[in-house]
C-alpha atoms as one frame of an Amber mdcrd trajectory, in Angstrom:
protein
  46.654  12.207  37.746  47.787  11.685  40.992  45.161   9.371  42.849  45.494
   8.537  46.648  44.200   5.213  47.488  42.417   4.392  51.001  42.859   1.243
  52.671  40.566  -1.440  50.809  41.088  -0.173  47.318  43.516  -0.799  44.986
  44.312   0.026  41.363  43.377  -3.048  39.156  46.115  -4.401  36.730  44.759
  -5.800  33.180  45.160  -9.367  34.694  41.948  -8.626  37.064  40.100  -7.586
  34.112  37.341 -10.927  34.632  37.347  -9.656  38.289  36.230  -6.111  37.226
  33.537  -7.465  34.825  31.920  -9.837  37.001  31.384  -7.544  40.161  30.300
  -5.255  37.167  28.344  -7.649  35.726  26.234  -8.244  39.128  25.900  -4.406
  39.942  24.328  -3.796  36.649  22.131  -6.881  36.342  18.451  -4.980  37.210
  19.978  -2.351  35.276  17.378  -1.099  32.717  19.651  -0.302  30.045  21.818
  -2.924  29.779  18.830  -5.432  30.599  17.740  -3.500  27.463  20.624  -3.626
  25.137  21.820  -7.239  26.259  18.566  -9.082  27.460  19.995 -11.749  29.726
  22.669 -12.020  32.257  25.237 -14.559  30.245  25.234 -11.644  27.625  25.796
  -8.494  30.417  28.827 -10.452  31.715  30.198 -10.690  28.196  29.895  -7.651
  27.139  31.681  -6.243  30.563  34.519  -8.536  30.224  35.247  -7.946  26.624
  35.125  -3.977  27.090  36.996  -4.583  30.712  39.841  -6.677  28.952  40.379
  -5.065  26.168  39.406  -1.459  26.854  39.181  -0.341  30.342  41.437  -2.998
  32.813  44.359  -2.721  30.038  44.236   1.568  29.027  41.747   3.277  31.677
  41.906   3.886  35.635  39.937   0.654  37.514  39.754  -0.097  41.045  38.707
  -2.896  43.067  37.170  -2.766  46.431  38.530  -6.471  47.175  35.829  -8.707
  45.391  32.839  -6.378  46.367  33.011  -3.264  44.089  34.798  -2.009  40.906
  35.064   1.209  39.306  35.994   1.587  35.413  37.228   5.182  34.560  38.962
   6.727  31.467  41.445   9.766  32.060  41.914  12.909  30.043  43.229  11.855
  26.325  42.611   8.621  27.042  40.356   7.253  23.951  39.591   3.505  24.784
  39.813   2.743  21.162  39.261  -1.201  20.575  41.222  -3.286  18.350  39.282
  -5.587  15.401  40.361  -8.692  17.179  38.772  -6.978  20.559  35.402  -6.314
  18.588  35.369  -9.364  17.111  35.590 -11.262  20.768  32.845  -8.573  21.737
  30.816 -10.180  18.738  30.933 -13.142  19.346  30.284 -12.860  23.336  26.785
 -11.521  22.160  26.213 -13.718  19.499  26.302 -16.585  21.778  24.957 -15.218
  24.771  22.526 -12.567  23.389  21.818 -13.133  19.936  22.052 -10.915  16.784
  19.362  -8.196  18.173  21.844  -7.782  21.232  24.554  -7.245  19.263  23.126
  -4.945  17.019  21.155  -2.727  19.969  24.885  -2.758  21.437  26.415  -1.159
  18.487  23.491   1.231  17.893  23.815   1.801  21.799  27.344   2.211  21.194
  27.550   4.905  17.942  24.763   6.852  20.036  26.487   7.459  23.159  29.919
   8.695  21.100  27.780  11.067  19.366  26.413  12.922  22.476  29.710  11.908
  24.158  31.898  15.613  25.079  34.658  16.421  23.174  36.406  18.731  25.826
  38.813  17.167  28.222  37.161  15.035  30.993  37.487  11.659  33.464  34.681
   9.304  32.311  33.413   7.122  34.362  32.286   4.151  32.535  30.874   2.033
  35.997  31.033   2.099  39.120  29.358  -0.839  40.799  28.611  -3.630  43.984
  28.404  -6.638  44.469  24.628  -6.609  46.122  26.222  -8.342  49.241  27.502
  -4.538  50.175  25.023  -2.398  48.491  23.830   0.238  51.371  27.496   0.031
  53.021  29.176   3.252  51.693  31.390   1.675  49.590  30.204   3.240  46.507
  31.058   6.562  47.675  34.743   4.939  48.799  35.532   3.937  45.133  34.155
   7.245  43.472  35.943   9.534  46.362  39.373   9.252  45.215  38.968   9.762
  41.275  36.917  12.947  42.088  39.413  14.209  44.432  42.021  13.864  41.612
  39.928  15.605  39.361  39.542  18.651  41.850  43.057  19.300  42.800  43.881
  18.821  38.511  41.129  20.631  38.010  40.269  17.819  35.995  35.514  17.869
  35.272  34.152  14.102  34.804  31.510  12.854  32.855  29.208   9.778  32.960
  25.840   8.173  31.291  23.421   7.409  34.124  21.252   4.181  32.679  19.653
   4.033  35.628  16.463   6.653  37.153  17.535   5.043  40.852  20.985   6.025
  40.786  20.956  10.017  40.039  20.371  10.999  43.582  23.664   9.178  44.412
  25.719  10.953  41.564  23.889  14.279  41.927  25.192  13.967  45.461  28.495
  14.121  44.109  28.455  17.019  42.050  27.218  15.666  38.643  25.015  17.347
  37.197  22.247  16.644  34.445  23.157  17.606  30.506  20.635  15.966  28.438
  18.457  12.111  28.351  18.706  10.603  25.079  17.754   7.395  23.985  19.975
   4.575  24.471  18.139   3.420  20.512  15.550   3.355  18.857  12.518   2.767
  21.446  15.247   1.971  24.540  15.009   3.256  27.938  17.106   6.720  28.693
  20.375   7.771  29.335  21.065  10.473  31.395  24.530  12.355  30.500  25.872
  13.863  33.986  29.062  16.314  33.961  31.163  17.154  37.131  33.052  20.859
  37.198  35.899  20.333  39.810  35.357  22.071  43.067
């Protein structure tokens, strides 16, 4: 994919992977899936920098808006399969900073979303996210623009989960549109699976 950068973004390398998860981190912390799944903050930060270091910053497509916003994408074929070690420093993240019913809402959280998760090829766009110093500035448009325009001139459709009811206006916007809610487990708040033709 050939992806044309503004001014103010740039592609992240895996060394900004704590960089990517803490901006992350802040975007999602009213977030009512992950306040779900993880419970506090301590435990949302860990779980974004183990899945941004050993996942996303090292094999996907991440950008960084300078220290105010972050996007974490996976391209066409690209799996974002974790190593033991990387589960086991996922583990323990959550053991100390959420406790054994975080972890185990994660995995369950985790199996659930591969299972509804498309099997055709796609971009997925794993977050996109603020720092709530420039929330309302347009720069959450900025970092999706340039992934969807790659997508349209590849021809390229993305998908993403939508864990939050506030935020489909903004992605609906864009040109996702609604495939099903499912549970995020077993009496958790909803996920809403979006898909993107390209235009």
């Amino acid at each position: 994919m050939d992806i044309d950068l503004p001014d103010g973004l740039a592609r992240a390398t895996p060394a900004d992977w704590r960089q990517l998860a803490d901006i992350t981190a802040e975007a999602f912390a009213e977030d009512p899936v992950n306040k779900w799944i993880f419970g506090t903050q301590p435990a949302i930060r860990a779980s974004f920098r183990a899945l941004a270091r050993d996942i996303y910053a090292r094999d996907g497509i991440c950008h960084l808006a300078g220290d105010a916003g972050a996007t974490m994408w996976l391209g066409p074929g690209q799996q974002g399969n974790s190593s033991s070690l990387a589960m086991v420093r996922f583990a323990i993240g959550q053991l100390i900073h959420g406790g054994v019913g975080s972890l185990k809402r994660a995995m369950a959280a985790g199996d659930i979303m591969a299972e509804h998760h498309p099997r055709e090829p796609h971009c997925y766009l794993f977050t996109i996210g603020t720092r709530k110093s420039a929330r309302g500035t347009g720069l959450g448009k900025a970092l999706l623009a340039p992934v969807l325009e790659a997508c349209d001139a590849g021809g390229i459709p993305c998908y993403l989960e939508n864990s939050n009811p506030a935020n489909h206006g903004f992605y609906a916007h864009h040109g996702f549109e609604r495939r099903e809610i499912f549970a995020c487990g077993e009496g958790g708040p909803p996920l809403e699976a979006m898909w993107r033709e390209p235009r």
